[in-house]
Structures are given as C-alpha cells and as structure tokens.
N, C-alpha and C positions, 0 to 999 in steps of 0.2 A: 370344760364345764362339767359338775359332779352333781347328780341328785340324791346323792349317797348318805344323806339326814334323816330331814321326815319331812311331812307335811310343811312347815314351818316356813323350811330353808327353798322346798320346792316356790313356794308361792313367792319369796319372794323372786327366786329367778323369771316366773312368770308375770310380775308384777312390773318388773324390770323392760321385760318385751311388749308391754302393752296391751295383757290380757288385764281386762276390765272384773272379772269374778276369778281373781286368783286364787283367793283362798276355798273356792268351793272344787275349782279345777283341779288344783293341788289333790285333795284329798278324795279324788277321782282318782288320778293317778296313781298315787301312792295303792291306792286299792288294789287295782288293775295290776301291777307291777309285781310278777313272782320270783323277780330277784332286784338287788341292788343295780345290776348293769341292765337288765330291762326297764328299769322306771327311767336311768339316765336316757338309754336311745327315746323314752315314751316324750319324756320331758322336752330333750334336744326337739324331736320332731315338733312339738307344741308350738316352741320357742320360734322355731324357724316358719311358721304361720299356717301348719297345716289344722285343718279344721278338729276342732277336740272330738268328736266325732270320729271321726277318721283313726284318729287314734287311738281310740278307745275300742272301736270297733263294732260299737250300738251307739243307736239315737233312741231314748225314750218319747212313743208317739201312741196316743190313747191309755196310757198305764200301762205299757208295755214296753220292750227292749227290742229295736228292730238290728238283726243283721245290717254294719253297712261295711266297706273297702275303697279301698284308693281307687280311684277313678271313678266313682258311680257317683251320682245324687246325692244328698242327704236331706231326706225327707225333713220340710219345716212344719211348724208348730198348725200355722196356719192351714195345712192341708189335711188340720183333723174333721176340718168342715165339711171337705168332700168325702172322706171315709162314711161322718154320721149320714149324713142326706144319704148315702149309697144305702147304709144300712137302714135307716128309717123307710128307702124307697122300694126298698127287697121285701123287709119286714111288712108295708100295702098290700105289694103284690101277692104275696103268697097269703097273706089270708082269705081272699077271695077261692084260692084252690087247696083250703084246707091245711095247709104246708106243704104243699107239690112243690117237686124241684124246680129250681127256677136256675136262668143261664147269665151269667153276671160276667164281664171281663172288665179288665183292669185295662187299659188302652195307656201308651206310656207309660207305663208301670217302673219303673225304674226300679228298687228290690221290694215295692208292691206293699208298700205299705197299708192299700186298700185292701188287698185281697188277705192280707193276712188277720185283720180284724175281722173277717169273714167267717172264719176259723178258729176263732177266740169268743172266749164269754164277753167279750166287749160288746157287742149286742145287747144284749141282756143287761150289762152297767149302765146303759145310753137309753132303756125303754126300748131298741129295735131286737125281736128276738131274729134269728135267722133258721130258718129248717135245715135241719142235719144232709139232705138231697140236694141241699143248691152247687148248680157244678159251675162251678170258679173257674176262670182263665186267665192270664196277665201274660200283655204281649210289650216286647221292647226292642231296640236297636240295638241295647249292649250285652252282651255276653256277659260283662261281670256284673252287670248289674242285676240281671238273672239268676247267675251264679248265689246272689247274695237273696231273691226271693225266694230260693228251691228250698233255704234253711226257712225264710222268713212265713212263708206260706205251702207248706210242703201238701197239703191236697188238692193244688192248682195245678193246671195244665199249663205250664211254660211254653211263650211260640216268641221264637224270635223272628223279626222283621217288619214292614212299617206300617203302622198302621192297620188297616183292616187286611193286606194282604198277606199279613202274620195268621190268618187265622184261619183254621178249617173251615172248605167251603158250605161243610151241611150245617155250619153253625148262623147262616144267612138268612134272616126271618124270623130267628128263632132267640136273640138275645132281649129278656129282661130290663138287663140294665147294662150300661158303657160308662164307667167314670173313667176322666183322663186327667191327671196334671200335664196338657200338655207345657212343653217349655212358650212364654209369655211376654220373654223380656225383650221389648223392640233393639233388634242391630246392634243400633250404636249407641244402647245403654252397657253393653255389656261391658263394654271398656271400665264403666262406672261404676258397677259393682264393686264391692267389700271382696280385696284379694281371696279371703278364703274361699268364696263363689270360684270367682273368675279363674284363679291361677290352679285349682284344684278339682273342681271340676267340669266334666265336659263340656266342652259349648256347644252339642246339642242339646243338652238337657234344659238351656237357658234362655237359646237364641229362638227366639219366634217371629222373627221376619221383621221387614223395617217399621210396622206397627202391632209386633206381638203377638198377632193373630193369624199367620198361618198356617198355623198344625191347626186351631180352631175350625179354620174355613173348611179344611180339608175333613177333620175327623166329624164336621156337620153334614157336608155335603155326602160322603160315605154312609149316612145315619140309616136311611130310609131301607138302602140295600140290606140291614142289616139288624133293624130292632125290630122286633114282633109288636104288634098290634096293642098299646098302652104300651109300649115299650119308652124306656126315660135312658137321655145321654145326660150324662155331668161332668161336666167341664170345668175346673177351678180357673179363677181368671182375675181380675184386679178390677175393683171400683172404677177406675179411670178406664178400662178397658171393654170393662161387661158390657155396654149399649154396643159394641164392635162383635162382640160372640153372642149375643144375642137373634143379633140383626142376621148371622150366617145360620142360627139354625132355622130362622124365620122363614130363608131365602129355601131353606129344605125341606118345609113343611111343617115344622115341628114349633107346638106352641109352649113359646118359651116363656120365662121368670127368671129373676135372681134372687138366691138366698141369701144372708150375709151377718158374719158374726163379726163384730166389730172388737171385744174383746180379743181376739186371739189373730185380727187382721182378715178371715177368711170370708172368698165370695166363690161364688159357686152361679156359674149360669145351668138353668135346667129347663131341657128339650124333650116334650114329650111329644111322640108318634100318634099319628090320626087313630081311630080307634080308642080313645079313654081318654079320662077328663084330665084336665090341667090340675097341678097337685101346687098349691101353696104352701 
C-alpha cells in the first residue's frame, strides 16, 4: 500500500477500510505527515484500525489539542461535561475567598484532560474564570498516560497509583474539588465495545466492574477522608448508571445530583461534603 499522492488518493484507501469521515481524516493526515514514507506508515496504522487519534497524536477537547500515545485513553467529546462543572465548581469556590488557592485533583486522570483546562484560558471561554493559585494534581495507574499529562498539564503535580493512595497524605481534608472519569463500562460490555476502544486501549481504563460502578463506589467511599468542608467530588458516569453513583456517594454522606448534557452525551454525578450547600 502507498500514501504517496495527496489527500484524494489517501481517502480513498481509508474509505476502503471502513473509515466513515475519510475525507476529513485524509486531510488530517496528509497534514500531520513530514514525509511521503511517514503519511504511508500514519495512513497503514489508520487502515489497520488504530484510533485516528493515536495516530495523530492529539485529540482536540475544549478548543484545544490534548497530548495522547498508544496505550493510554483517548479522552472523549463527552467528558467536556466534567471538565466545565470542575471548572464552573473551582470558579464558586474561590470567590467566596477572594481567588485563594484552591486544591483540585484530577482522580483517574488518564493524560488529564481536566486538569489541563485548568491551565488554559478555557475557563474564561466557558464563563468559569480559575485563579492563577489553584494547585492542580492528577493521579493515575499508567505511566504513560501520565507521561502524556506532564506535556498536557505541565503545572500539575503528577502521582502515580490508585486512587486516593496516589496522593500526598497532607492533601487529606484539604481537597476542593475531585473529578474522576473513572473507567464505567460493566465487564462484559467490554467485549462489545467499538475495536478501536477495546483492542487499543487499556482495559482498565474501561472496565468498571460487572455493573460499571466500582472505581465509583470506591472513589465515593474515599470522599470524606478527603474533601474539605463544601468540598464537591465529580464523577462522569452514564444515564443508565448515575442513580448507581449516586446512591454510593449518598451512602458517604455526600449530597449528590446529576448534571447532564445531552448534546455532547455528558452526565456527571456531583457529591458534595457536609459543610456547604448542594450546588445545582
């Protein structure tokens, strides 16, 4: 196989393999490609079903270009939901203390697409502004998925390992806010998944127990230890799921809601800590 044309000739070999926006991919590629024999291997890779993404080597998420690599995550459309609400829920907090730093971690972070809006005038395009003090952390399982936040969010405090025991213990009491995409998708959907998911990346980033909700129970039940007083955890989670993540931060004290854009698919369960009022 040759990519060795242009745009034209590329789209149709991808039109060929069963890419449904070839001509837009195409001319992705062709971009991306700073030689003849780089767009062939960019193209081949395509062809053979690895996520265009991947190969490209950013996912645009909020108007912006995220770092991603092979083996990690690729941040979907739908988890701009939890981003805004992070940010509109920083953006609360801190005016009550003037623009005091506040302590935000990214939980699950995979290359942190939350916390890298953090860091960005994306605040400020969404009505959430952010104060320049807010100290950012994002904890995960993979190395390279980390690897791929340090570019993506580079004034954040990287911790690898799971869950809350990723993270420094004088930060216990003291965190703001926690959003998580944790992984959602029950067991034995994962089989069922769209190849480029499943055969491409991790199955912890996917599998969330035989009803989806395990990292949930766990990253709810953890809450208390761990958000200061009005402190809010966010959790992205699924329509068909949220009364199940709900109910776990309920069981932890925390008075929850769900938010939910239905344009872009996004739900977001939100637990907020004794001490301050429920935020709709």
């Amino acid at each position: 196989m040759s990519a060795r044309h242009g745009p034209v000739e590329v789209a149709g070999l991808l039109r060929a393999a069963g890419c449904v926006w070839a001509e837009e991919e195409a001319a992705l590629l062709t971009g991306a490609a700073g030689s003849p024999a780089q767009l062939d291997d960019l193209v081949a890779r395509r062809v053979a079903g690895e996520p265009l993404e991947l190969v490209l080597g950013w996912v645009e998420f909020l108007g912006r270009r995220l770092v991603v690599a092979p083996g990690v995550f690729v941040p979907r459309r739908r988890t701009e939901l939890l981003a805004r609400t992070t940010l509109a829920e920083v953006a609360a907090r801190a005016a009550p203390r003037g623009g005091g730093a506040l302590v935000v971690v990214e939980m699950c972070s995979g290359v942190a697409p939350v916390a890298a809006c953090l860091e960005t005038d994306v605040g400020a395009r969404v009505g959430a502004r952010v104060g320049a003090g807010t100290e950012v952390h994002a904890a995960d399982l993979s190395r390279a998925a980390l690897a791929c936040a340090r570019q993506n969010a580079p004034g954040a405090a990287l911790h690898l390992g799971d869950l809350y025991d990723a993270l420094p213990r004088d930060l216990a009491g003291r965190i703001d806010v926690v959003a998580a995409n944790a992984p959602y998708v029950p067991s034995d959907a994962v089989a069922r998944m769209p190849p480029e998911a499943r055969d491409h990346e991790p199955r912890e980033a996917l599998d969330g127990g035989p009803d989806g909700v395990d990292v949930h129970r766990r990253l709810a039940a953890g809450a208390p230890a761990w958000l200061a007083p009005d402190g809010v955890l966010l959790i992205e989670t699924s329509p068909a799921q949220a009364a199940l993540t709900t109910a776990a931060m309920e069981r932890a004290g925390l008075a929850a809601h769900v938010v939910v854009d239905e344009e872009i698919g996004g739900c977001v369960a939100v637990g907020v800590s004794p001490g301050g009022a429920e935020r709709g």
